[in-house]
N, C-alpha and C positions, 0 to 999 in steps of 0.2 A: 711168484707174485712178490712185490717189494710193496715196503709200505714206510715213507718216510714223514715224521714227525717232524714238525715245526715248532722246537720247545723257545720259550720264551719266560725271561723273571725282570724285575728290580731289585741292585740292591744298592743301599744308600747310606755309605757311611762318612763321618767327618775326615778333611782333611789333616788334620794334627792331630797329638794326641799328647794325653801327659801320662808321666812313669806313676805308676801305684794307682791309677785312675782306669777300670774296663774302659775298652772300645766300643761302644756300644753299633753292629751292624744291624741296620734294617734289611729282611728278606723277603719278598713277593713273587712267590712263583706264579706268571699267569696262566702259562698252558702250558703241561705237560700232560704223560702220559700216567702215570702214577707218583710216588713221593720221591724229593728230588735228595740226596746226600749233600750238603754244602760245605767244605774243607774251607775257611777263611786262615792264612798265614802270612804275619807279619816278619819280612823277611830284612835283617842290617842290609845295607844297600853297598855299604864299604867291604865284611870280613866274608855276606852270602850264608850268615849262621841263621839260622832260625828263634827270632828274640821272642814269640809265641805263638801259639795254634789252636782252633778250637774247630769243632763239628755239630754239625746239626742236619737234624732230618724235616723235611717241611713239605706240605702240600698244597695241593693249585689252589688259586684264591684265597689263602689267608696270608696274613702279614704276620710276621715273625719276628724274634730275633735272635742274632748270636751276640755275646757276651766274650770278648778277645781279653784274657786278663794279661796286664799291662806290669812288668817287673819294675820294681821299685826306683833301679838307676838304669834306665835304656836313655843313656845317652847318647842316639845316634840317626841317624838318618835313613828311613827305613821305607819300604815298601810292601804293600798290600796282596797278594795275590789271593784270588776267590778260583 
């Protein structure tokens, strides 16, 4: 017997951001199966280094957040992955 899960969240962050200032991610898991791990990583888009990282654990129907802390001089053009 198989049994597949339809997981479903929002997450809702700004597009820009400034150096020394958190990221601030909204998380909304709506349906899963138990609590969900969230890995958010802000990645330079030019050298592919990883300019910060953070995690969190969250569960269905509440709103959350992650907190991505933001280095001093990222002066660069960078990309989000969740």
């Amino acid at each position: 017997m198989f049994c597949f899960v339809n997981s479903s969240y929002v997450v809702v962050t700004p597009t820009s951001f400034r150096p020394g200032v958190p990221l601030n991610i909204s998380v909304n898991i709506l349906k899963d199966v138990g609590d969900v791990a969230v890995t958010a990583t802000l990645v330079n888009s030019g050298t592919k280094d990883d300019v910060a990282m953070t995690k969190g654990m969250f569960a269905e129907g509440e709103w959350n957040a992650l907190f991505l802390p933001i280095a001093g001089l990222c002066l660069c053009k960078a990309n989000l992955s969740l």
